[in-house]
mmCIF file of the N, C-alpha and C atoms, coordinates in Angstrom:
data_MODEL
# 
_entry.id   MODEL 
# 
loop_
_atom_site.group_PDB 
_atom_site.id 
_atom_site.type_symbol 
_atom_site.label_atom_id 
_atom_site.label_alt_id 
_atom_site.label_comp_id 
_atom_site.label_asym_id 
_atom_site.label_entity_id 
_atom_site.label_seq_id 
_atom_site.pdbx_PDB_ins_code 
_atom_site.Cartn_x 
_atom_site.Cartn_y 
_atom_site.Cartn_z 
_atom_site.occupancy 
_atom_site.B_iso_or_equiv 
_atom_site.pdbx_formal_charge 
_atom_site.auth_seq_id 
_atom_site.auth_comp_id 
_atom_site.auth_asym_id 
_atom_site.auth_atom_id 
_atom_site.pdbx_PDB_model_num 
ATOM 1   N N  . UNK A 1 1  ? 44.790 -77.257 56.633 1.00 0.00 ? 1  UNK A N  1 
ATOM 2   C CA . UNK A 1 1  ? 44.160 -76.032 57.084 1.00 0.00 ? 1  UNK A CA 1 
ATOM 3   C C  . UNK A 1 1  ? 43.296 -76.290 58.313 1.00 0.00 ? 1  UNK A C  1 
ATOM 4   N N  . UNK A 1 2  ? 42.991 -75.364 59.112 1.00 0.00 ? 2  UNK A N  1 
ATOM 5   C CA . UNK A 1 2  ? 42.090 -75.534 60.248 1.00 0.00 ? 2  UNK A CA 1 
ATOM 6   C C  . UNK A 1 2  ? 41.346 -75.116 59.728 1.00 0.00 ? 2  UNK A C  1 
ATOM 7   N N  . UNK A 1 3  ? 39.802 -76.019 60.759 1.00 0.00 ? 3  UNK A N  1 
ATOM 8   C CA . UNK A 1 3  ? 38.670 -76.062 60.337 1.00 0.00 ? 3  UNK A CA 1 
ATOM 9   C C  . UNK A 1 3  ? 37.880 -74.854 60.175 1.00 0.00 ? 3  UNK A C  1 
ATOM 10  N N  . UNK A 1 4  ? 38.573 -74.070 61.244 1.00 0.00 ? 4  UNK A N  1 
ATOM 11  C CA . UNK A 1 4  ? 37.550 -73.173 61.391 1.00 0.00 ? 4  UNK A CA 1 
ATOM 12  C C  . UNK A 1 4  ? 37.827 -71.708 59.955 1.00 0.00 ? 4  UNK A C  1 
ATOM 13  N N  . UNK A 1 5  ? 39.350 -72.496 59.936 1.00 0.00 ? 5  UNK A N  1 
ATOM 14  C CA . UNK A 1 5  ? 39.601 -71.292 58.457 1.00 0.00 ? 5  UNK A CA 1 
ATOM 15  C C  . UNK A 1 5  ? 38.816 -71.465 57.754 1.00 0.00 ? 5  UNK A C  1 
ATOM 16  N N  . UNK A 1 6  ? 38.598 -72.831 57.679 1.00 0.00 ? 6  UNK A N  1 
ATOM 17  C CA . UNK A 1 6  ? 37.831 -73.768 56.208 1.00 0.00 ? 6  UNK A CA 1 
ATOM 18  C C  . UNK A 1 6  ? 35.912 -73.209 56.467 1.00 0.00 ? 6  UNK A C  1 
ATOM 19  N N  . UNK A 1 7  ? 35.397 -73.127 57.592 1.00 0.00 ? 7  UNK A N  1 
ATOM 20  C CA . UNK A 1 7  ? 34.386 -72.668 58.053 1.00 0.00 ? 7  UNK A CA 1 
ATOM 21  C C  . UNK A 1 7  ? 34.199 -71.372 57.681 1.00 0.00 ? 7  UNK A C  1 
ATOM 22  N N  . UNK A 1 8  ? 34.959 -70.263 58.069 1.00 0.00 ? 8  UNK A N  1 
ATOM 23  C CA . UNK A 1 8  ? 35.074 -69.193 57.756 1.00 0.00 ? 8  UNK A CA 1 
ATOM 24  C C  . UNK A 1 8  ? 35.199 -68.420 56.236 1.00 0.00 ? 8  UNK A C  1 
ATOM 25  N N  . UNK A 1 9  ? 36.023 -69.120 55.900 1.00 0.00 ? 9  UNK A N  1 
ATOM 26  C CA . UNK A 1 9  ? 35.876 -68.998 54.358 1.00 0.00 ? 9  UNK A CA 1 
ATOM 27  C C  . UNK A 1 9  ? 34.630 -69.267 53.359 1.00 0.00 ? 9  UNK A C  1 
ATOM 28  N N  . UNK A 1 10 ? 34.107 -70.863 54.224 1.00 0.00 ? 10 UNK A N  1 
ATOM 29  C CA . UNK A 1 10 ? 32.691 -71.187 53.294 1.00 0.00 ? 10 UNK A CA 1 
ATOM 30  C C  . UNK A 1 10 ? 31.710 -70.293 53.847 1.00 0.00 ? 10 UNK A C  1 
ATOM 31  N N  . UNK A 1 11 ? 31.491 -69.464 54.584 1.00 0.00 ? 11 UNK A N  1 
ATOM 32  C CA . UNK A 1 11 ? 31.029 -68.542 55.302 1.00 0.00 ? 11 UNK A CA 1 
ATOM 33  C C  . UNK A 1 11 ? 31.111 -67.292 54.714 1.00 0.00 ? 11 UNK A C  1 
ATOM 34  N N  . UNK A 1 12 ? 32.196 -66.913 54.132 1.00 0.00 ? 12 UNK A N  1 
ATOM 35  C CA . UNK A 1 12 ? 32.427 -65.518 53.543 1.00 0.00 ? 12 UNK A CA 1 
ATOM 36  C C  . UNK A 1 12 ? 32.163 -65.684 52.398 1.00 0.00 ? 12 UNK A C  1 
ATOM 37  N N  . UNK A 1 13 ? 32.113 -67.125 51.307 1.00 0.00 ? 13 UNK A N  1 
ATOM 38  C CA . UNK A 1 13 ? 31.724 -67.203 50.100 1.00 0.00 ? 13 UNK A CA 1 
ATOM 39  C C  . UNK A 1 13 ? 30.041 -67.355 50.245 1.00 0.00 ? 13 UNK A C  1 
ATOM 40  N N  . UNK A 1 14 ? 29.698 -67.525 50.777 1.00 0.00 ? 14 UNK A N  1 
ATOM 41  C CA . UNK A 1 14 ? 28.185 -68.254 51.067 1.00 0.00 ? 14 UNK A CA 1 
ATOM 42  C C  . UNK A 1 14 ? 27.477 -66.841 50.917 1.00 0.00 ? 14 UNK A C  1 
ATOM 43  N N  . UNK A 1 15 ? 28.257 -65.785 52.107 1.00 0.00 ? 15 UNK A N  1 
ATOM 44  C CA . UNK A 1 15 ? 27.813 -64.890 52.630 1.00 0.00 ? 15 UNK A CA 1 
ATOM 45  C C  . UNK A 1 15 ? 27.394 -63.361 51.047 1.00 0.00 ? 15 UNK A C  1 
ATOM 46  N N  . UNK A 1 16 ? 28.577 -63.955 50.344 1.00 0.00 ? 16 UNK A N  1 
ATOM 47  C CA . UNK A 1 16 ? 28.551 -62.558 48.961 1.00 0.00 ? 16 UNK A CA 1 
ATOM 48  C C  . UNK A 1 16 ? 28.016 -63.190 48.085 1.00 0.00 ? 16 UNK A C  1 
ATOM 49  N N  . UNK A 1 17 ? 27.732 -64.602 48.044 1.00 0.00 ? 17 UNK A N  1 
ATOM 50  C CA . UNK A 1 17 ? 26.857 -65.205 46.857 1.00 0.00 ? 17 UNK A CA 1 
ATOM 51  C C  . UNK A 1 17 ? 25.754 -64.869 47.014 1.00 0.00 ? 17 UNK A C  1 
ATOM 52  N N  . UNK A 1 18 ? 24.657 -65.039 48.066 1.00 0.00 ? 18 UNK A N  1 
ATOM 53  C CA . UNK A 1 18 ? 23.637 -64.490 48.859 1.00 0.00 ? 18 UNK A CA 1 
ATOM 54  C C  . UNK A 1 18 ? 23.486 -63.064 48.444 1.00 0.00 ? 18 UNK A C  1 
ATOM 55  N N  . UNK A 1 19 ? 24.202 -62.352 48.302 1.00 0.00 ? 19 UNK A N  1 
ATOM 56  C CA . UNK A 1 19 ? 24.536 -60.829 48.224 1.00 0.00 ? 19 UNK A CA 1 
ATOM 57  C C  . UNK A 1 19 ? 24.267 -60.293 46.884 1.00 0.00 ? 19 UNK A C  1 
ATOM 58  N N  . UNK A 1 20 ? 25.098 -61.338 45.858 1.00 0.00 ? 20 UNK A N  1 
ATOM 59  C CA . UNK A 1 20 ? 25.068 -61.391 44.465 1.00 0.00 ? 20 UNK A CA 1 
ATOM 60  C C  . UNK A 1 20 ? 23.369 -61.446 44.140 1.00 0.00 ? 20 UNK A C  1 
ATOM 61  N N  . UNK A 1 21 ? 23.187 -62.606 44.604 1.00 0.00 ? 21 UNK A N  1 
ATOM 62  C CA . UNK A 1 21 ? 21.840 -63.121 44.175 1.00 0.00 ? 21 UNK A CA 1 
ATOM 63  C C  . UNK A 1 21 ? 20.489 -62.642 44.320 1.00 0.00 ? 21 UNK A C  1 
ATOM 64  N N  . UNK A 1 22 ? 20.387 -61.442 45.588 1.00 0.00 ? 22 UNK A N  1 
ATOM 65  C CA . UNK A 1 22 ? 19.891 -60.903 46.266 1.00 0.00 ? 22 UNK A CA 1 
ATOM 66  C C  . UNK A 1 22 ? 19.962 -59.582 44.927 1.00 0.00 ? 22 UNK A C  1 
ATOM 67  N N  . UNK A 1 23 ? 21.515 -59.618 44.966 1.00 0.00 ? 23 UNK A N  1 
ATOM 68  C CA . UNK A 1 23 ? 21.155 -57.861 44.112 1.00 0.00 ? 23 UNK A CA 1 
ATOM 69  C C  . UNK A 1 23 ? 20.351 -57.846 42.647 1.00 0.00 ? 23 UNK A C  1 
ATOM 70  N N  . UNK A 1 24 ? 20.984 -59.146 42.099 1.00 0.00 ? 24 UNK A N  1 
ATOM 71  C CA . UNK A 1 24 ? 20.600 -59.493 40.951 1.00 0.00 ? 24 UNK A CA 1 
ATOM 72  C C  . UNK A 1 24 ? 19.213 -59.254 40.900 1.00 0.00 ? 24 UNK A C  1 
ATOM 73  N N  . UNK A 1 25 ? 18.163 -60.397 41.983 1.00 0.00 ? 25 UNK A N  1 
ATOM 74  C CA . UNK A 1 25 ? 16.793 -60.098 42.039 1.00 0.00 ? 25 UNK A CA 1 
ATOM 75  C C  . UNK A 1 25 ? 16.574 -58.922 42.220 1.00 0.00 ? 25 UNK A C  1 
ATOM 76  N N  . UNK A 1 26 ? 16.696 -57.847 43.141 1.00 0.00 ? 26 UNK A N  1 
ATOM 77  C CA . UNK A 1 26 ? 16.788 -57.065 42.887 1.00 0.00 ? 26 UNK A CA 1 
ATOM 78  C C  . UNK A 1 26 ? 16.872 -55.800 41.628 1.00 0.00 ? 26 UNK A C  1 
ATOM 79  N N  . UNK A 1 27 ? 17.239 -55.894 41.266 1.00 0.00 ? 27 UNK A N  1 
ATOM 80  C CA . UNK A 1 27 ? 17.749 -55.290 40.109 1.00 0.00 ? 27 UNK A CA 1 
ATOM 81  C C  . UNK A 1 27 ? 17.041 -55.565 38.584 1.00 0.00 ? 27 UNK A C  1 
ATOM 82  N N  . UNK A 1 28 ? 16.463 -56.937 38.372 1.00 0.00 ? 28 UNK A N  1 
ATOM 83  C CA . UNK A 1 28 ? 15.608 -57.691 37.488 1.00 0.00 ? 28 UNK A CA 1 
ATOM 84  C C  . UNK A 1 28 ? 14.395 -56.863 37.923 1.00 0.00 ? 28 UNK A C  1 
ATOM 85  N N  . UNK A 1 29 ? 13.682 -56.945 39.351 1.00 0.00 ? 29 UNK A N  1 
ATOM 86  C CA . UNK A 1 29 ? 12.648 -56.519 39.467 1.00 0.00 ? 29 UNK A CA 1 
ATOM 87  C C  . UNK A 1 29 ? 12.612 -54.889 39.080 1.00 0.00 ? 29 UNK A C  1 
ATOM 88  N N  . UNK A 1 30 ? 13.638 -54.359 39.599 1.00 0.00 ? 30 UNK A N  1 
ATOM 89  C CA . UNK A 1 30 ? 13.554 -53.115 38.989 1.00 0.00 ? 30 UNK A CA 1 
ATOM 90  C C  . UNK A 1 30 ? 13.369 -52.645 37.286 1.00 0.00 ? 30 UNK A C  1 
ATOM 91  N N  . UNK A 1 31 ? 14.163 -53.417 36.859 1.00 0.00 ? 31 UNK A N  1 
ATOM 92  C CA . UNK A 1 31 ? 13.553 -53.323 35.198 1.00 0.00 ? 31 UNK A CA 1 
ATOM 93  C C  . UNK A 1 31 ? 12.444 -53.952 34.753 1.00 0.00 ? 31 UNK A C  1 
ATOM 94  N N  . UNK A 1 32 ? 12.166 -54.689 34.882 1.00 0.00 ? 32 UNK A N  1 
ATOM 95  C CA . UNK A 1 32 ? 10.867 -55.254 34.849 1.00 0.00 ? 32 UNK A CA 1 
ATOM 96  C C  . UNK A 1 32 ? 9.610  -53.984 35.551 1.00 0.00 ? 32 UNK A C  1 
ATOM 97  N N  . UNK A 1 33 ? 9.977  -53.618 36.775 1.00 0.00 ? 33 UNK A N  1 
ATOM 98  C CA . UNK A 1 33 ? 8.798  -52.224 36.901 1.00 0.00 ? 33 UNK A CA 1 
ATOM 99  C C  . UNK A 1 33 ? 8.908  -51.432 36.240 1.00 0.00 ? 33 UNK A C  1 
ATOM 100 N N  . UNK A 1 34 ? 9.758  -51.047 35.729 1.00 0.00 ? 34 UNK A N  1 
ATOM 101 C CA . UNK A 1 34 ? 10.323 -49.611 35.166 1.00 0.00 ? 34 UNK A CA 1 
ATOM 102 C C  . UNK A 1 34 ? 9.647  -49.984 33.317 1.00 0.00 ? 34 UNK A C  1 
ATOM 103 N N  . UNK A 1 35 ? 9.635  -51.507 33.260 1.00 0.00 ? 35 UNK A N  1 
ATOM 104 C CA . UNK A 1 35 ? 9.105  -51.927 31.574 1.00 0.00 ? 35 UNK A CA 1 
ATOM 105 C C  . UNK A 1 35 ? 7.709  -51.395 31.767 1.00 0.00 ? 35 UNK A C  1 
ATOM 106 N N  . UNK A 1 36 ? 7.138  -52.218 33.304 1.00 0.00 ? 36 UNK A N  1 
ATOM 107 C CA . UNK A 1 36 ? 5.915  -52.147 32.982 1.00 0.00 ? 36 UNK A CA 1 
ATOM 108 C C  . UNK A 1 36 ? 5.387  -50.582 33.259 1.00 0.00 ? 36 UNK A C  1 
ATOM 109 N N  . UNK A 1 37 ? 6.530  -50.184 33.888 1.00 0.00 ? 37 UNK A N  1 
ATOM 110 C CA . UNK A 1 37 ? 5.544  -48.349 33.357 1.00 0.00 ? 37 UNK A CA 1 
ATOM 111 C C  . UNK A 1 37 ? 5.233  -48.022 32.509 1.00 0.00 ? 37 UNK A C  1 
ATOM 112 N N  . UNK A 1 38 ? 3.895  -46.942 32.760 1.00 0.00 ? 38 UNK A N  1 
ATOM 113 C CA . UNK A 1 38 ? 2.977  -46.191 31.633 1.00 0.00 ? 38 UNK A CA 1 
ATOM 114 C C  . UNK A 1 38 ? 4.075  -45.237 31.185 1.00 0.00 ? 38 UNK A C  1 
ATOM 115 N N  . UNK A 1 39 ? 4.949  -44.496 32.538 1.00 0.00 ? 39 UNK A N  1 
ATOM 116 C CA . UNK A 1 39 ? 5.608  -43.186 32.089 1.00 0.00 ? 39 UNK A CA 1 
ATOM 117 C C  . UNK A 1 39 ? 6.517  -43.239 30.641 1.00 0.00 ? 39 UNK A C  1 
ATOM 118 N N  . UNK A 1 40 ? 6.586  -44.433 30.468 1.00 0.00 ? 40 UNK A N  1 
ATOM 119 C CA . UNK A 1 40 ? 7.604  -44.262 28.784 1.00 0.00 ? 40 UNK A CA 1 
ATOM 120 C C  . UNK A 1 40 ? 6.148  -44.249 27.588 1.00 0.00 ? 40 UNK A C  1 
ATOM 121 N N  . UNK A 1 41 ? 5.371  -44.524 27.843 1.00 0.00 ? 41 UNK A N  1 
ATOM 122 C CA . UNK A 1 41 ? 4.265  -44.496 27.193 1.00 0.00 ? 41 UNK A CA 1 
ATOM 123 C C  . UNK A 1 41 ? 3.698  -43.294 26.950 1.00 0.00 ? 41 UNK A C  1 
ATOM 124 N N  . UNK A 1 42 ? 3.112  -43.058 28.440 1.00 0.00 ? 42 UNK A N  1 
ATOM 125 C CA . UNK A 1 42 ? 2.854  -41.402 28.152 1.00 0.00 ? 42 UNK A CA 1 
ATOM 126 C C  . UNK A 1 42 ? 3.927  -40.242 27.665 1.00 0.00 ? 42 UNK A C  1 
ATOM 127 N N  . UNK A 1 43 ? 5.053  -40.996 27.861 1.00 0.00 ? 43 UNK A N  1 
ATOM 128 C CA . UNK A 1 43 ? 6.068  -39.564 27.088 1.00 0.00 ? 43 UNK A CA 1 
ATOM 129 C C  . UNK A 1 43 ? 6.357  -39.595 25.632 1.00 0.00 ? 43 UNK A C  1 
ATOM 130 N N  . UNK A 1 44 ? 6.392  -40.983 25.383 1.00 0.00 ? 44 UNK A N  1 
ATOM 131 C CA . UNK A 1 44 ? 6.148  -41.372 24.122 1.00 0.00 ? 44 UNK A CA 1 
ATOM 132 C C  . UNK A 1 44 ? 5.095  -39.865 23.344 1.00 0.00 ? 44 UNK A C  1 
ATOM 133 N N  . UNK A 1 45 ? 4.081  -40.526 23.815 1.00 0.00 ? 45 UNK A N  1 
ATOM 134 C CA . UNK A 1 45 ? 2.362  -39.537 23.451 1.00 0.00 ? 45 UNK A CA 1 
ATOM 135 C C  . UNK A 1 45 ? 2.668  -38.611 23.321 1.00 0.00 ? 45 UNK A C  1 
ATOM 136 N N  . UNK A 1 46 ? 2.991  -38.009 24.661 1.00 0.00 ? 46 UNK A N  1 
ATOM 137 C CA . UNK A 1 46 ? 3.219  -36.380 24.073 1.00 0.00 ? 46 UNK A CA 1 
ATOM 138 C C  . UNK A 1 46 ? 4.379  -36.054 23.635 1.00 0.00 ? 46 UNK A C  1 
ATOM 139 N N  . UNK A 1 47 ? 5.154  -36.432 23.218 1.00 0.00 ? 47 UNK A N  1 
ATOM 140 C CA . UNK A 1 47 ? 6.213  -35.949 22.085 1.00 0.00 ? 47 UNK A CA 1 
ATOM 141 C C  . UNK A 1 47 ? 5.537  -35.894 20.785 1.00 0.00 ? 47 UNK A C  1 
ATOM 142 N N  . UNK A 1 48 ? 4.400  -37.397 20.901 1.00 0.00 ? 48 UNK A N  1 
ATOM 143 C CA . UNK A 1 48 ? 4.190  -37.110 19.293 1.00 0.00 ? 48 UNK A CA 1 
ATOM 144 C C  . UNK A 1 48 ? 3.436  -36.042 19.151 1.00 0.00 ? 48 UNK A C  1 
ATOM 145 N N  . UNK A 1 49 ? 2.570  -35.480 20.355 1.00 0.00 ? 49 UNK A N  1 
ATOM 146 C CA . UNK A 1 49 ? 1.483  -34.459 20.176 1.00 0.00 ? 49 UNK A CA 1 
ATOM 147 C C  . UNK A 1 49 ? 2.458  -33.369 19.979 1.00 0.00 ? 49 UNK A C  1 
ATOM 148 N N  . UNK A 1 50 ? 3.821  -32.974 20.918 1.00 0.00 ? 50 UNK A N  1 
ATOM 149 C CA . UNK A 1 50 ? 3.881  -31.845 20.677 1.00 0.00 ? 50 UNK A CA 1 
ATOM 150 C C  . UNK A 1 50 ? 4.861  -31.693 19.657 1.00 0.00 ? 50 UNK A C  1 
ATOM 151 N N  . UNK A 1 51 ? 5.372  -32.718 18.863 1.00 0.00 ? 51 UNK A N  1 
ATOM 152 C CA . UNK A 1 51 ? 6.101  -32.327 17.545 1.00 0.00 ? 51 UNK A CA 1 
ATOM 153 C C  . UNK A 1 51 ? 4.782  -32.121 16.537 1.00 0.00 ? 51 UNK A C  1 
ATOM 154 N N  . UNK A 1 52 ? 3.633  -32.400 16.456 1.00 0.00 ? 52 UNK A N  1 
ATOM 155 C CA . UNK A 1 52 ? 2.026  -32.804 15.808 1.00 0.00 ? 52 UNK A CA 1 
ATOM 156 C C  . UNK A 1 52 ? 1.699  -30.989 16.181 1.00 0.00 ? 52 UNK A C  1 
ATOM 157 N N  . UNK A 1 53 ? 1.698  -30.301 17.610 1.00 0.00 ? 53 UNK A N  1 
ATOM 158 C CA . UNK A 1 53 ? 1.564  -28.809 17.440 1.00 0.00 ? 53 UNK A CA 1 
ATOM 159 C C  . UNK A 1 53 ? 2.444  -27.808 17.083 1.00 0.00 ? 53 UNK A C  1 
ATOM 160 N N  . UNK A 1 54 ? 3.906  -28.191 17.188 1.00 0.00 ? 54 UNK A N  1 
ATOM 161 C CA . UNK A 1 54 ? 4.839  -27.490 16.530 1.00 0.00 ? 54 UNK A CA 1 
ATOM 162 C C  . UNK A 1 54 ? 4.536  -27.724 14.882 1.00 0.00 ? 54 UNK A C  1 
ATOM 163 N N  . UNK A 1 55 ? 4.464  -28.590 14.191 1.00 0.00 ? 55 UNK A N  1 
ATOM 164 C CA . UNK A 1 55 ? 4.495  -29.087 12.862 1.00 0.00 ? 55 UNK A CA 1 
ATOM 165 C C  . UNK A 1 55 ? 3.101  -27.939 12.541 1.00 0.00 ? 55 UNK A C  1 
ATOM 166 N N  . UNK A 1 56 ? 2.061  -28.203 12.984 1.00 0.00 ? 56 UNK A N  1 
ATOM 167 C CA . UNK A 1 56 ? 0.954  -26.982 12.785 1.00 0.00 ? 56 UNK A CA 1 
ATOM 168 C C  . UNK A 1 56 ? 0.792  -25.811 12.473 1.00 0.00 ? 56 UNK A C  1 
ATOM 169 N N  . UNK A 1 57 ? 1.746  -25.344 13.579 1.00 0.00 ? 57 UNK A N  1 
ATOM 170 C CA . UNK A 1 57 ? 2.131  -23.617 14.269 1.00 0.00 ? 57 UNK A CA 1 
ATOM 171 C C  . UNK A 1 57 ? 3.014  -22.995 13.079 1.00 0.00 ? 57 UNK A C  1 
ATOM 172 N N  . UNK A 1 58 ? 3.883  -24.430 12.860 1.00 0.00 ? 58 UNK A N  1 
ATOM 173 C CA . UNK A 1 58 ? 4.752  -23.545 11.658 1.00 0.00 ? 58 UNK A CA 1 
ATOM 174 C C  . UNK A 1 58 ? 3.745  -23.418 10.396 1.00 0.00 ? 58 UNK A C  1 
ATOM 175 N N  . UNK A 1 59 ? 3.323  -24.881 10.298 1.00 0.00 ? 59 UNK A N  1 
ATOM 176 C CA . UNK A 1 59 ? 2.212  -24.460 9.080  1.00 0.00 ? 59 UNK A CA 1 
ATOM 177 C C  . UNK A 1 59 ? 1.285  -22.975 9.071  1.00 0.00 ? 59 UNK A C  1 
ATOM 178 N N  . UNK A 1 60 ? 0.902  -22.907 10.441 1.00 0.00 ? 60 UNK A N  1 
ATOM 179 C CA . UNK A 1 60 ? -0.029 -21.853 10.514 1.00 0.00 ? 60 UNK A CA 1 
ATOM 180 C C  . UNK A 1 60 ? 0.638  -20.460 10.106 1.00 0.00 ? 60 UNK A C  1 
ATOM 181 N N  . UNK A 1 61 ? 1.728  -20.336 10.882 1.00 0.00 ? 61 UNK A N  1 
ATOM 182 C CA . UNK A 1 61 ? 2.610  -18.783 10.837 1.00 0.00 ? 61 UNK A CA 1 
ATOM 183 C C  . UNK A 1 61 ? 2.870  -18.743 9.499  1.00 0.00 ? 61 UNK A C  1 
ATOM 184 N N  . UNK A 1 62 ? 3.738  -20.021 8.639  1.00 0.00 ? 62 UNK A N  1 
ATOM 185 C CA . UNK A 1 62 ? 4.072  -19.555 7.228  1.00 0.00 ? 62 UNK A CA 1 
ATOM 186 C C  . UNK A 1 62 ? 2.938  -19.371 5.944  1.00 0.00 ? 62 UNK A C  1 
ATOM 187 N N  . UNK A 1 63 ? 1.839  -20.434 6.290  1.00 0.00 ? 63 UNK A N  1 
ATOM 188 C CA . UNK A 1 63 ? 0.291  -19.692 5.808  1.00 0.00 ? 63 UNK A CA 1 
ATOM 189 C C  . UNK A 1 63 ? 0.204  -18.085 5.795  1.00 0.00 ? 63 UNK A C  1 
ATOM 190 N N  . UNK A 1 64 ? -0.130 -17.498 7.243  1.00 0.00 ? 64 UNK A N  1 
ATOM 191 C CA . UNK A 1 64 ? 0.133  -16.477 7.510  1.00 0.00 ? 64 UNK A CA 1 
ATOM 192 C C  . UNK A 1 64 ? 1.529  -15.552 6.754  1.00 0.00 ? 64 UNK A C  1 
ATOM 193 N N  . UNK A 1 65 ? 2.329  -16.327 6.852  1.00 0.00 ? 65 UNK A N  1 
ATOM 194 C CA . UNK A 1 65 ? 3.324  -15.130 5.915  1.00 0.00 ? 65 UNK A CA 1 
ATOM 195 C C  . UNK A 1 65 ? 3.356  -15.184 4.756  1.00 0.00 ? 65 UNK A C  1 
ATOM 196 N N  . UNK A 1 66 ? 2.545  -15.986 3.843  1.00 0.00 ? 66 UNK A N  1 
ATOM 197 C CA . UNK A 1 66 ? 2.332  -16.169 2.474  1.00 0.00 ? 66 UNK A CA 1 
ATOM 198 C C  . UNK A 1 66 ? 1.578  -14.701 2.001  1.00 0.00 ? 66 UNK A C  1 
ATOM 199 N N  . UNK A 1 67 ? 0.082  -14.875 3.112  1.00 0.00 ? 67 UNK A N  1 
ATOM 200 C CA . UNK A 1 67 ? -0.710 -14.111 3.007  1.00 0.00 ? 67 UNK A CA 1 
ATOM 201 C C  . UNK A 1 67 ? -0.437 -12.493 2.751  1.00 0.00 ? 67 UNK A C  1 
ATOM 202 N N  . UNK A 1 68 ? 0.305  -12.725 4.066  1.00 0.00 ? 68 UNK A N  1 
ATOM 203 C CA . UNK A 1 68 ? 1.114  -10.790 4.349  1.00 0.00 ? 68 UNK A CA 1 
ATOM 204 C C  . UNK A 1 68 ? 1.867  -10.300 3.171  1.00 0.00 ? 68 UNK A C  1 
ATOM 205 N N  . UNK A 1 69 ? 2.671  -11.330 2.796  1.00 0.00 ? 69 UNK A N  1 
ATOM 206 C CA . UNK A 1 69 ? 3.714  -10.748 1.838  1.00 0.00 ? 69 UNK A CA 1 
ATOM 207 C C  . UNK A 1 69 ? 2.392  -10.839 0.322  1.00 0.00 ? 69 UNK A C  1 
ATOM 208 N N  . UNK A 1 70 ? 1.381  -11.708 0.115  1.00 0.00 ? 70 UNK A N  1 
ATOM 209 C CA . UNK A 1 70 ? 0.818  -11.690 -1.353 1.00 0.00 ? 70 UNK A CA 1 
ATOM 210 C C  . UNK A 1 70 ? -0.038 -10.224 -1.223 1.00 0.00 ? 70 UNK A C  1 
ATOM 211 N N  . UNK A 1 71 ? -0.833 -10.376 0.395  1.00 0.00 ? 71 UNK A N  1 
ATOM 212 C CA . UNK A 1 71 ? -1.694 -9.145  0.364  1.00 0.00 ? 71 UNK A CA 1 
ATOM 213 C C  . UNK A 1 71 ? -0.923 -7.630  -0.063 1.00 0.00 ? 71 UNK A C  1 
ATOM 214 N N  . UNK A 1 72 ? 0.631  -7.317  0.309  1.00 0.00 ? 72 UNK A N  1 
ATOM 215 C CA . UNK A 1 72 ? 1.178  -6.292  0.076  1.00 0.00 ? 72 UNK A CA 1 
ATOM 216 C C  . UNK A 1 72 ? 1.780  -6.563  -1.023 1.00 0.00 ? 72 UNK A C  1 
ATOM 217 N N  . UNK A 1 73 ? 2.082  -7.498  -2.107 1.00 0.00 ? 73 UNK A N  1 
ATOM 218 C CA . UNK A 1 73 ? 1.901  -6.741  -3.166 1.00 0.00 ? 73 UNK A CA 1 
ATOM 219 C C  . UNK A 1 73 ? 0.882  -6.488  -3.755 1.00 0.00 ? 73 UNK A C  1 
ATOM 220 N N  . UNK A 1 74 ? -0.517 -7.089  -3.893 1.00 0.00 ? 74 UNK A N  1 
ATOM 221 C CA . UNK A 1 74 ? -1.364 -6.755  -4.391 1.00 0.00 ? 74 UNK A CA 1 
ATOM 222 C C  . UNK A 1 74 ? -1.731 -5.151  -3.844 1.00 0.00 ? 74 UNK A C  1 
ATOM 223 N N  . UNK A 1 75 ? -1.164 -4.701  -2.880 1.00 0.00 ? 75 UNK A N  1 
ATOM 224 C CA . UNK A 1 75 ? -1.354 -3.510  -2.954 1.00 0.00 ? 75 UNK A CA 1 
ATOM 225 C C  . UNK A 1 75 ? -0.428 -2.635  -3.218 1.00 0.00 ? 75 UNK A C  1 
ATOM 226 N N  . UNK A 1 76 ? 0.611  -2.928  -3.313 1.00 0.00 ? 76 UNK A N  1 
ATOM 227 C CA . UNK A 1 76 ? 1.831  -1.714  -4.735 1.00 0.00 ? 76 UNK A CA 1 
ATOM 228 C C  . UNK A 1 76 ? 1.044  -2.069  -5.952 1.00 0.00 ? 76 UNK A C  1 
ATOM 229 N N  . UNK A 1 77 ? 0.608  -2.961  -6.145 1.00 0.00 ? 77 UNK A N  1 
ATOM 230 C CA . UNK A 1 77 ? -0.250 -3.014  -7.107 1.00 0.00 ? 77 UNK A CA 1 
ATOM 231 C C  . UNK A 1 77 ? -0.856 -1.959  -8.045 1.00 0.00 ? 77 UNK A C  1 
# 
């Protein structure tokens, strides 16, 4: 083979390994920021808060409809 094929070639492998290695880091660092975000944390939170005010609301309304429906019969009463 000529040299310069042989050049060229270690050149084009050199060149996408670099590329590889590059993306890889790349790409590590990105998950690694994305771990160390708060934002999965804070969404975490408020899911639990707002399944914690839904869970309430229903308590509250069906309280409330206990009431309505006991207060009217006590008054066919």
């Amino acid at each position: 083979m000529n040299a310069a094929l042989i050049h060229d070639k270690l050149f084009i492998k050199t060149f996408w390994e670099q590329k590889i290695v590059s993306h890889v880091q790349l790409t590590e660092n990105e998950e690694q920021r994305m771990k160390n975000s708060a934002l999965s944390k804070l969404r975490d939170e408020w899911l639990i808060r707002l399944e914690s005010r839904t869970k309430h609301l229903k308590n509250f309304r069906d309280a409330q409809a206990v009431k309505l429906t006991s207060a009217k019969q006590t008054d066919k009463e």
